[in-house]
DONUGU-77964 format. One line per 2 residues: number of its first residue (from 1); their letters; for each residue x, y, z of C-alpha. Coordinates in steps of 0.5 Angstrom, whole numbers. Last residue first. Layout:
NUM = a = X:Y:Z  ...
//
This chain:
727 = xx = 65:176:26  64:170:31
725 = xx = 57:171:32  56:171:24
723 = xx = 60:165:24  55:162:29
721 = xx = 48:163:25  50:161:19
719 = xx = 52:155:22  47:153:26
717 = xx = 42:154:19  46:149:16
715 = xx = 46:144:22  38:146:22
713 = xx = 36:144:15  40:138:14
711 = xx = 35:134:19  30:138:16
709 = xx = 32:136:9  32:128:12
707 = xx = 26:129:15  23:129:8
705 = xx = 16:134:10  9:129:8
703 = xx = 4:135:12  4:131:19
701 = xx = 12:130:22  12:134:28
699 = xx = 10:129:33  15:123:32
697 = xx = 15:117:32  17:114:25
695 = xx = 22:120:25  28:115:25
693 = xx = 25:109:22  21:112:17
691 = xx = 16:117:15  15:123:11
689 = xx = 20:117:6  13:117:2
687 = xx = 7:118:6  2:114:0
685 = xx = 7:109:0  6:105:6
683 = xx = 12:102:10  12:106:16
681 = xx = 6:107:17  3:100:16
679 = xx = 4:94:12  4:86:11
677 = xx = 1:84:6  -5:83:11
675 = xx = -5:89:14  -6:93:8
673 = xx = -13:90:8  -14:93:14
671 = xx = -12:98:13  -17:98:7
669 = xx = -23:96:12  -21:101:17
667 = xx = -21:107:12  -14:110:8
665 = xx = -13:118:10  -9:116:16
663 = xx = -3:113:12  -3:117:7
661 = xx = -7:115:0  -4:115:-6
659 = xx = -4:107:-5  -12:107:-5
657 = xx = -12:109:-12  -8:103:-15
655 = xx = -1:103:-17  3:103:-24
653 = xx = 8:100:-27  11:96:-21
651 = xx = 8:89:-27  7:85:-19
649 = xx = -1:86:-20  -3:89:-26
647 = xx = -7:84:-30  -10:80:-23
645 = xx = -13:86:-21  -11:91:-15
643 = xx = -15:96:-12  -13:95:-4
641 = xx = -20:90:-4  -17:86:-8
639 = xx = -11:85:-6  -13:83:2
637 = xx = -17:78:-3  -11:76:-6
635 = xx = -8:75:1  -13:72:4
633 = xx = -14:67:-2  -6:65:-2
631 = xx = -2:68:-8  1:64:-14
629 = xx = -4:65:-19  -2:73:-18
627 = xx = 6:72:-18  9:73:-13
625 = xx = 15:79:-14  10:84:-10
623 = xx = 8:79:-4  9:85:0
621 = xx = 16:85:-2  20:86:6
619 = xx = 15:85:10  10:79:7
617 = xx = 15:76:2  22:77:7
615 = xx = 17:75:14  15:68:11
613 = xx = 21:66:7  26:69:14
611 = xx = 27:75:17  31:76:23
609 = xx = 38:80:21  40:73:22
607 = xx = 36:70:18  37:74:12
605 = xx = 44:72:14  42:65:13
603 = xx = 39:67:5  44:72:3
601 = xx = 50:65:1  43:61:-3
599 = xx = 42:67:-7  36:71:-6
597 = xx = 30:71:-12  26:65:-8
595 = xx = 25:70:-2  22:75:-7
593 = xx = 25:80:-9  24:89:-9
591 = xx = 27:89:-2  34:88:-5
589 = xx = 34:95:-9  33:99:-3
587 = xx = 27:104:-2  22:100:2
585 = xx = 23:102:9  28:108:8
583 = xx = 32:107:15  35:102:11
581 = xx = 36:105:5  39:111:8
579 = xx = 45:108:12  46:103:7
577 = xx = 44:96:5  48:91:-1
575 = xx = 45:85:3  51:82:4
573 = xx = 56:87:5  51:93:8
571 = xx = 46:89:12  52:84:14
569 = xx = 56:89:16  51:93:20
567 = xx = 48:86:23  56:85:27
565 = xx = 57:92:28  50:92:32
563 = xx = 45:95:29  42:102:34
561 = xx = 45:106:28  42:103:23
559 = xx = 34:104:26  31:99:29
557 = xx = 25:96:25  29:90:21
555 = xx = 32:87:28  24:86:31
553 = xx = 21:82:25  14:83:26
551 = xx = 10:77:28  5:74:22
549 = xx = -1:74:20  -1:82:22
547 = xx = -4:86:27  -1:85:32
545 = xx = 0:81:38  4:75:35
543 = xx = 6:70:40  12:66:38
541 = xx = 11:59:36  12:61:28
539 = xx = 9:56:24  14:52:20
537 = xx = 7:50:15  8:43:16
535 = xx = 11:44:23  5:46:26
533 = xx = 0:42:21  3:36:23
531 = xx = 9:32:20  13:26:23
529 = xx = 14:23:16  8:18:17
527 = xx = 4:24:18  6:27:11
525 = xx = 3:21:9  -4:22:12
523 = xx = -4:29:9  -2:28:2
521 = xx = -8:22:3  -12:28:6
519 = xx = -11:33:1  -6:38:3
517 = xx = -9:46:1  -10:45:9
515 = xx = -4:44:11  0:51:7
513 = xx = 2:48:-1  8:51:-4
511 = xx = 12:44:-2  6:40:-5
509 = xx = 7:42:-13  14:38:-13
507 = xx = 20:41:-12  24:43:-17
505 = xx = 29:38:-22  36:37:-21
503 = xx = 36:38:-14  37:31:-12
501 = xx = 31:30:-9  27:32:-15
499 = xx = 31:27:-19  29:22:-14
497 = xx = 21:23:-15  16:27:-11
495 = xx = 10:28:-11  7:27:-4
493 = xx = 6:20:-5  13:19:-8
491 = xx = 15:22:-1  10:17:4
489 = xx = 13:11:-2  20:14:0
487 = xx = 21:12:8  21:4:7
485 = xx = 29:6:11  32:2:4
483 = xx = 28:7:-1  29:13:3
481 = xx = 37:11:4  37:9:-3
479 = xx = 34:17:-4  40:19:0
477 = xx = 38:21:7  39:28:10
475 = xx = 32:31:10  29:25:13
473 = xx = 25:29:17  31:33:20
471 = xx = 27:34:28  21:30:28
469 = xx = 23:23:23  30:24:24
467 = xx = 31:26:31  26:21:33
465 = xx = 29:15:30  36:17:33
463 = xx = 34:19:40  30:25:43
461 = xx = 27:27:50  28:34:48
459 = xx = 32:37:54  36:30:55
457 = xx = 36:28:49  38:34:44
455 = xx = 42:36:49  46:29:49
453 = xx = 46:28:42  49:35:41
451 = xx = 55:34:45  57:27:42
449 = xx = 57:30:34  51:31:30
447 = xx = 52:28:23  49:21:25
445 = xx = 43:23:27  41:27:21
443 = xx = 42:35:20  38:40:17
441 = xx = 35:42:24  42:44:26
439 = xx = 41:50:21  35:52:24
437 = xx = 29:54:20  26:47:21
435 = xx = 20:51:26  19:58:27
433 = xx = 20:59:35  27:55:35
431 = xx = 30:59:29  28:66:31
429 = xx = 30:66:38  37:63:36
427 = xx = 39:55:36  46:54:36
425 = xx = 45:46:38  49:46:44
423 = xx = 50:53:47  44:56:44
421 = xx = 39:51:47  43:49:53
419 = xx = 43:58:54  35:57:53
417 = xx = 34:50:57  38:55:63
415 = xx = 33:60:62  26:56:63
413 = xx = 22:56:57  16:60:55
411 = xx = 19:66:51  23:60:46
409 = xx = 15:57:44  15:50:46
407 = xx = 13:45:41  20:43:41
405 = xx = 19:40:49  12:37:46
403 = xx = 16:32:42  10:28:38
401 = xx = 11:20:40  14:17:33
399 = xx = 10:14:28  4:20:28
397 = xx = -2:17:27  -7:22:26
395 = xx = -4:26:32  0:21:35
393 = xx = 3:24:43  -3:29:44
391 = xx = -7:23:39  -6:18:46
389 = xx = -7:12:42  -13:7:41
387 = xx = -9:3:35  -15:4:30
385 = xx = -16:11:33  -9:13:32
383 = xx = -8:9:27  -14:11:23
381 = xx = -20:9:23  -26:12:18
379 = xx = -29:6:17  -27:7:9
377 = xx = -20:8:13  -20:2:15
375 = xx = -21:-1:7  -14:3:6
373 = xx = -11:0:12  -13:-7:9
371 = xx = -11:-5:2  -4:-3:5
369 = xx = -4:-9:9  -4:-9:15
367 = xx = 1:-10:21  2:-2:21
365 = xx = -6:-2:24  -4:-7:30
363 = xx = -6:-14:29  -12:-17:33
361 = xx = -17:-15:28  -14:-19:23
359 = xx = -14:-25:28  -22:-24:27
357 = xx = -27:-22:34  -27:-26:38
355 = xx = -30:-22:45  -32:-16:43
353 = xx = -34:-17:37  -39:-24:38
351 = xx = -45:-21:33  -39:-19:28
349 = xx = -35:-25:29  -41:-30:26
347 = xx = -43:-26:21  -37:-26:18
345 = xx = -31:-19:20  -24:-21:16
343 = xx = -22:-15:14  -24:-15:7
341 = xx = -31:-17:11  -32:-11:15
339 = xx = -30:-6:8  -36:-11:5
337 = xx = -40:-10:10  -40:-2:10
335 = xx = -46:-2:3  -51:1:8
333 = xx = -56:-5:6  -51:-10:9
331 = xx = -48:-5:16  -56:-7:17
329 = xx = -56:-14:16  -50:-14:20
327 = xx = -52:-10:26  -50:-3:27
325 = xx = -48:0:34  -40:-1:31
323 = xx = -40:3:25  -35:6:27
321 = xx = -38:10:33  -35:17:33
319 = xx = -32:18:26  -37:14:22
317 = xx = -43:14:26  -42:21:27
315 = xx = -41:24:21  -47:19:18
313 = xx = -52:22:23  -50:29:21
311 = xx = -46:36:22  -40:32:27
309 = xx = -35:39:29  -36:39:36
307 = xx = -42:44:36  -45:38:32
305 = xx = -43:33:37  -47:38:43
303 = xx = -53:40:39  -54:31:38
301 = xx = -53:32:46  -57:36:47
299 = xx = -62:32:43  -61:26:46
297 = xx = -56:20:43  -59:13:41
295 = xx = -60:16:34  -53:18:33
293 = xx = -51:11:34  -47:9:42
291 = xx = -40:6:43  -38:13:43
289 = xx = -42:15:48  -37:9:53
287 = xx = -32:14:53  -25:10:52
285 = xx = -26:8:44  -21:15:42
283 = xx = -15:17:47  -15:24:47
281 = xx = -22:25:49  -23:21:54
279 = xx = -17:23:59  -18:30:57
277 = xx = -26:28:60  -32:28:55
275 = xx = -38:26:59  -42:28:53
273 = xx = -46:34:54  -42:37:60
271 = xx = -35:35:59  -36:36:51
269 = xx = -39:43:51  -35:45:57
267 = xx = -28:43:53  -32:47:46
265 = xx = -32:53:51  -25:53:52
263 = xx = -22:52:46  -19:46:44
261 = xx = -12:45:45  -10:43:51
259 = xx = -16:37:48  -11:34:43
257 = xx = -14:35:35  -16:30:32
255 = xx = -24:30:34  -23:38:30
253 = xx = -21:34:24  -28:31:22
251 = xx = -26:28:17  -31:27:11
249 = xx = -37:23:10  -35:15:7
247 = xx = -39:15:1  -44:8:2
245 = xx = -49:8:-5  -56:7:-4
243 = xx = -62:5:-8  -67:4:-5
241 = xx = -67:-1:1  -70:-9:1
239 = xx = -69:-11:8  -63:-17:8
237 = xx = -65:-25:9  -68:-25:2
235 = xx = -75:-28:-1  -78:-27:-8
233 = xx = -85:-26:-7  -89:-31:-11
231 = xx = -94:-29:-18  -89:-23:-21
229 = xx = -93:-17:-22  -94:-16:-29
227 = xx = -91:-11:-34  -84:-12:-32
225 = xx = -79:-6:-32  -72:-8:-31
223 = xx = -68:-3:-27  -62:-1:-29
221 = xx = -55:-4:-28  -54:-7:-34
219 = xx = -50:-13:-35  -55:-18:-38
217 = xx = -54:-24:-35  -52:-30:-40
215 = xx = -57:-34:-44  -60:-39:-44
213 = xx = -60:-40:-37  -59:-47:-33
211 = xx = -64:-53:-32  -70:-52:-37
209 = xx = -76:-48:-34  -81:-51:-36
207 = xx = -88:-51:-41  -83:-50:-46
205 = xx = -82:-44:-51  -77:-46:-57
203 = xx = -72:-40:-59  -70:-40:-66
201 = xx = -66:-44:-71  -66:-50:-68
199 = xx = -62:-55:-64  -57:-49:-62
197 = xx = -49:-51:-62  -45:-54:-56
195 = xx = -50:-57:-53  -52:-55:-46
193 = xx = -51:-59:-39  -55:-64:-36
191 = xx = -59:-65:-43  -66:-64:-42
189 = xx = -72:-69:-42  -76:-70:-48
187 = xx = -70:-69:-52  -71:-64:-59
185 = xx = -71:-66:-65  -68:-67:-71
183 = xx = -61:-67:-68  -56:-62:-66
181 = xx = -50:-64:-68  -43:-66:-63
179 = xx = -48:-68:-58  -48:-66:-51
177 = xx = -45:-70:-45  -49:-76:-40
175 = xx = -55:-76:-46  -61:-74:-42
173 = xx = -67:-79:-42  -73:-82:-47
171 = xx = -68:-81:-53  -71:-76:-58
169 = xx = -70:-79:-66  -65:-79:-71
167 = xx = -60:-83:-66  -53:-80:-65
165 = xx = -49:-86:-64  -46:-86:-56
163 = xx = -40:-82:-53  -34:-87:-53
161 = xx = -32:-90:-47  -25:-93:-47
159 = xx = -23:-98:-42  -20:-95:-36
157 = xx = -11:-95:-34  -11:-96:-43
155 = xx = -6:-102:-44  0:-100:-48
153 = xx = 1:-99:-55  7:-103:-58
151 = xx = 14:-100:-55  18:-96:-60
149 = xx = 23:-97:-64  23:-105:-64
147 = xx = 27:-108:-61  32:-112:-68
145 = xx = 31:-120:-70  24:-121:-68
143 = xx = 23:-126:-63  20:-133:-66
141 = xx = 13:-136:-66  10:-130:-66
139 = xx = 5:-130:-60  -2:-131:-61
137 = xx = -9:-127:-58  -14:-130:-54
135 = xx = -19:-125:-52  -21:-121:-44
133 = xx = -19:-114:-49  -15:-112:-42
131 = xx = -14:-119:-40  -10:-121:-47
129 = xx = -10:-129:-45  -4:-130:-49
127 = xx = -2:-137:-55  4:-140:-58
125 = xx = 9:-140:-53  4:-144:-47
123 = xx = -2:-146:-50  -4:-148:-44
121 = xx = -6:-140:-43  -11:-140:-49
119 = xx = -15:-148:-46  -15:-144:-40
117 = xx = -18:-138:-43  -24:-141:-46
115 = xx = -23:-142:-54  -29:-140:-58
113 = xx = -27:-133:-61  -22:-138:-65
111 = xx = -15:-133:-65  -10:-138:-62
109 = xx = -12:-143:-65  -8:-148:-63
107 = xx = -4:-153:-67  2:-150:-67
105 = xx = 2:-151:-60  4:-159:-60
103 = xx = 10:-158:-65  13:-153:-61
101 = xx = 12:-156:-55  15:-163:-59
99 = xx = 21:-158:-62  23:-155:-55
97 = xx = 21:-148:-53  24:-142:-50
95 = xx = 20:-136:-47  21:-130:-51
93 = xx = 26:-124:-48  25:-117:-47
91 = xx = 28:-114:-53  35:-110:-52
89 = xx = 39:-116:-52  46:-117:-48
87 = xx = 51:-120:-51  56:-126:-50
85 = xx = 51:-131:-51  50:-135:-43
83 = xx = 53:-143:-43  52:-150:-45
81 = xx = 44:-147:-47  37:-152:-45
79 = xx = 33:-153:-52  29:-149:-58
77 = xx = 33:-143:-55  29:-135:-55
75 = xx = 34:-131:-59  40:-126:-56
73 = xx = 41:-129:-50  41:-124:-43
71 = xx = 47:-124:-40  48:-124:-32
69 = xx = 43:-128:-32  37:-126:-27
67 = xx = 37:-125:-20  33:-127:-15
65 = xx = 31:-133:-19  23:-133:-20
63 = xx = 18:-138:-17  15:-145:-19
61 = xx = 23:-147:-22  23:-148:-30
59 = xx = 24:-155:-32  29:-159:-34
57 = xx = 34:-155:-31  40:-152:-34
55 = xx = 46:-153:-32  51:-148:-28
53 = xx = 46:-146:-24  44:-139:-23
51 = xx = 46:-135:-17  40:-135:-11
49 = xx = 35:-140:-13  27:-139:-12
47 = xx = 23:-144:-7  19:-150:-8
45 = xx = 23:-153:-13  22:-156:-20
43 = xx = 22:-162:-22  28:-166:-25
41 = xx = 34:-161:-22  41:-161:-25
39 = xx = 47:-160:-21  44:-163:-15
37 = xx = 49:-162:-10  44:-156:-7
35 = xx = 47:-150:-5  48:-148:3
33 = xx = 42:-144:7  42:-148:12
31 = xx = 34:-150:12  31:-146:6
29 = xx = 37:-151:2  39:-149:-4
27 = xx = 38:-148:-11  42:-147:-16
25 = xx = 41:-142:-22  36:-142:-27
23 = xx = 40:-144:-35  33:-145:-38
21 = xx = 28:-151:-37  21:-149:-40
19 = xx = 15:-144:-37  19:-139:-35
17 = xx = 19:-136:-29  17:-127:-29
15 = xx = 22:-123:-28  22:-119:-22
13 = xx = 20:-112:-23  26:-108:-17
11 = xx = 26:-106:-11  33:-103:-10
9 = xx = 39:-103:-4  42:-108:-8
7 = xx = 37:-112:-12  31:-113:-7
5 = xx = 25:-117:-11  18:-116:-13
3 = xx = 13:-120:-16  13:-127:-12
1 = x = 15:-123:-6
//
């Protein structure tokens, strides 16, 4: 209440009383609130005025005014003031004084060192009791006439500290800081913290080691050679081990694929060895053999994780077990803690796993972070296998649940599915059995129209984010839209950039890559994209029982006149056939170009003639348009062994000896060879035109003859002999 007061909804400084009559406000009485009638006080009173009074008191009041004057005076007055000056001043302003006050303080001293801070205070006007400096200071005897331009310096919050005098000889104890300059000589005790330049000009010995390093630690990695053994052990709570380094064994790809899938020997295996069922094995983290370390497991059953594809101990504590059997200590020394405590895992949380495990292990592998997905991975997880789902429906970590029904080969599927099929989605026996050939695959959700919709729902199980991501894979959206769908970094990391999406640029390397060739982060963002191993490398689900690598192309093989008109017309005018050059496989012009060498308006009726990229390079070119470097291994080593070199292949100069061969001449090895570029009898150069699609069954067709001037032979040879009859 003294130093303080409440001015219009504000707290302010209240002034502080001054010591002589000023013009102070009327006092009023504490009972009923009304002002005094006394218009001039002799002493002052108990409690502070309210408004100021119109005369001056005598002497000033114990405690402030609520409120000050209106107007400041420009200048301290000797005696009370008739009215307030008609300006404010910017000083604070000084206590007033009377002449006889005046004249009784000047004679003060207020600068005698020896005048006690009662006689300075009673030297009102002249004198203050400076409380920082704990000294007698003076006051001017009158204001300056202007503020002054800037504040004197105020009083520091704590007093100044200055460091002490450098002596010239060692103090007895640590100095608080560094000196500024080494002295002569050392310290007998050391400085907490090191001074800011050496003592000396080298190195001293003491006989203790002083409190921080000299030195900063060396960075090398290498072992230091002592010469003497060390005369304590050091202590550490981790085993020592030699030096070692975690490198994260690669994935063992068959753990990923469904149990349907594997062959039946690895099932026995499985079943018997390791108590593997369908149900354990396509839900990682539910067989309890899981939970065990490489070294718990017995012989037979070690024999067994090594059938299943798991080469060493590191391979299977790592895909199988995750680490999990292993104790902090010992995930400590193989260098895998430090992955386990980027996701929260501590001591404490590891030795009570499975009952508090960290909140981070508790979210779902898509609520990670990137870098905390990427330090999982180094504990061989994935989704599939951090999320413990079912890897027939998510694979690696599919986003969406697999769409088995798609998957079926067209042969497999009921009738009526087939007619829904055609009739709703136009799929055809070739665009359903090799996957993301059909045109409607090429569409997204919103182009479908309502019919299309309720097909790919009701015989697929598929609604709009399936579609897309199953069926179209994104296909159909802008780059913004990737960008805005969060899909695009999965294509960046395949290699792809807008301007490649847009089609000003080509593809990126990894369209031309096969699964495999794929590395296993292209392969886990493939993943992200609904794509596996089937539809990334457009797998014909047709069953090819013979020879080749892929099913041969049933419509290419029928003689012209067994064509329909439909498949005749577009032969001959958009694939520019004929008669002869159809029958005569390997013979027209067109067959002499790669896939990517036909037009955008050739590519869909190709497709309807039953050949699509795969089958038009193996049966239609036999890789001749590929360039060498661009050949997978099979087929250059298939190349090879039919006497190409890189250096001839694909020039259509010359051919090597075994292409001089008949069919029949060549050995099972070369047959064989030439079954993988996609060759037989009929399409082998060393029988010529002596076989083709009309004589390619025939018995009489051996010595090489052309059944084409057989076939002109014996019409002529009927002839003659019909006119000689008539004649």
């Amino acid at each position: 209440a003294v130093h303080c007061i409440w001015d219009r909804g504000e707290c302010e400084d209240a002034p502080m009383p001054t010591q002589l009559p000023t013009t102070a406000p009327p006092t009023f009485d504490p009972t009923t609130g009304m002002p005094s009638p006394s218009p001039i006080t002799d002493s002052p009173t108990d409690n502070p005025t309210k408004f100021p009074s119109e005369q001056p008191t005598e002497r000033p009041t114990d405690f402030p005014t609520e409120r000050p004057t209106d107007l400041p005076t420009v200048r301290p007055t000797l005696g009370p003031t008739d009215s307030p000056t008609q300006r404010p001043s910017t000083e604070v302003p000084s206590p007033s004084l009377d002449a006889v006050t005046f004249e009784k303080f000047q004679l003060v001293d207020c600068l005698n060192p020896d005048i006690t801070k009662q006689e300075c205070k009673d030297a009102v006007g002249t004198c203050f009791w400076n409380k920082f400096s704990v000294t007698c200071e003076e006051i001017t005897p009158e204001p300056t006439r202007q503020p002054t331009a800037r504040p004197t310096v105020p009083p520091t919050s704590s007093p100044i500290i200055t460091p002490p005098p450098t002596t010239k000889e060692p103090s007895d104890s640590p100095t608080p800081w560094p000196t500024y300059s080494p002295t002569p000589k050392p310290s007998r005790i050391p400085t907490d913290w090191p001074t800011p330049f050496p003592t000396t000009p080298s190195p001293t010995s003491s006989k203790s080691p002083t409190a921080l390093p000299s030195m900063s630690p060396t960075m090398s990695h290498a072992p230091s050679i002592s010469t003497e053994p060390t005369g304590v052990p050091t202590i550490s709570h981790y085993p020592t081990v030699s030096e070692y380094e975690y490198v994260r064994p690669q994935r063992n790809d068959l753990r990923f694929v469904p149990w349907s899938k594997l062959e039946r020997s690895l099932q026995v295996k499985a079943a018997d060895r390791l108590r593997y069922s369908k149900e354990t094995w396509d839900n990682p983290g539910s067989n309890p053999i899981e939970n065990l370390r490489w070294s718990d497991l017995s012989t037979d059953q070690q024999d067994a994780a090594r059938d299943l594809g798991f080469d060493d101990d590191v391979s299977w504590n790592c895909w199988m077990n995750h680490w999990e059997s292993f104790s902090w200590k010992q995930l400590h020394s193989l260098e895998v803690a430090r992955y386990l405590k980027r996701l929260g895992w501590d001591i404490r949380t590891w030795n009570a796993q499975y009952s508090k495990p960290p909140q981070e292990r508790r979210k779902s592998w898509g609520e990670l972070t990137p870098t905390q997905q990427g330090n999982a991975t180094q504990l061989c997880y994935y989704k599939s296998s951090y999320d413990r789902l079912d890897i027939s429906n998510y694979g690696f970590g599919y986003p969406f649940a697999k769409p088995h029904p798609r998957f079926v080969a067209w042969e497999d599927m009921e009738e009526s599915t087939r007619v829904q099929l055609e009739q709703s989605l136009g799929y055809t026996e070739l665009t359903w059995n090799v996957l993301r050939l059909a045109p409607v695959e090429q569409k997204g959700w919103f182009e479908l129209v309502y019919y299309e919709k309720d097909t790919a729902a009701a015989a697929l199980g598929l609604d709009e984010k399936s579609w897309d991501c199953w069926q179209n894979h994104y296909d159909s959206y802008g780059w913004g839209d990737l960008v805005k769908k969060g899909h695009v970094d999965h294509y960046k990391a395949l290699g792809w950039t807008e301007m490649m999406w847009d089609g000003i640029f080509d593809p990126p390397p990894s369209e031309k890559k096969t699964w495999e060739e794929l590395s296993e982060e292209e392969q886990l963002h493939a993943t992200e994209l609904c794509f596996g191993q089937e539809n990334w490398d457009r797998v014909d689900l047709a069953r090819n029982t013979g020879p080749f690598p892929y099913p041969k192309p049933k419509i290419r093989y029928m003689v012209w006149r067994d064509l329909t008109e439909e498949m005749r017309i577009v032969a001959a005018n958009v694939l520019l056939y004929e008669e002869e050059t159809w029958n005569d496989v390997g013979s027209a012009d067109i067959e002499k170009r790669a896939w990517d060498d036909l037009t955008d308006y050739q590519k869909p009726f190709a497709v309807q003639l039953g050949l699509y990229h795969r089958t038009w390079d193996c049966f239609q070119n036999h890789y001749r348009a590929t360039e060498w470097s661009e050949l997978s291994v099979d087929v250059s080593n298939a190349a090879i062994a039919l006497g190409w070199e890189s250096s001839s292949w694909s020039r259509w100069l010359g051919e090597p000896e075994s292409y001089k061969k008949k069919w029949q001449e060549l050995s099972r090895e070369e047959k064989s060879a030439a079954h993988a570029l996609c060759h037989f009898n009929v399409t082998w150069p060393g029988d010529g035109s002596s076989i083709n699609l009309i004589n390619q069954h025939g018995n009489s067709i051996e010595n090489g003859a052309n059944n084409r001037r057989v076939g002109a032979f014996v019409p002529a040879v009927l002839a003659i002999v019909v006119a000689g009859f008539l004649v």
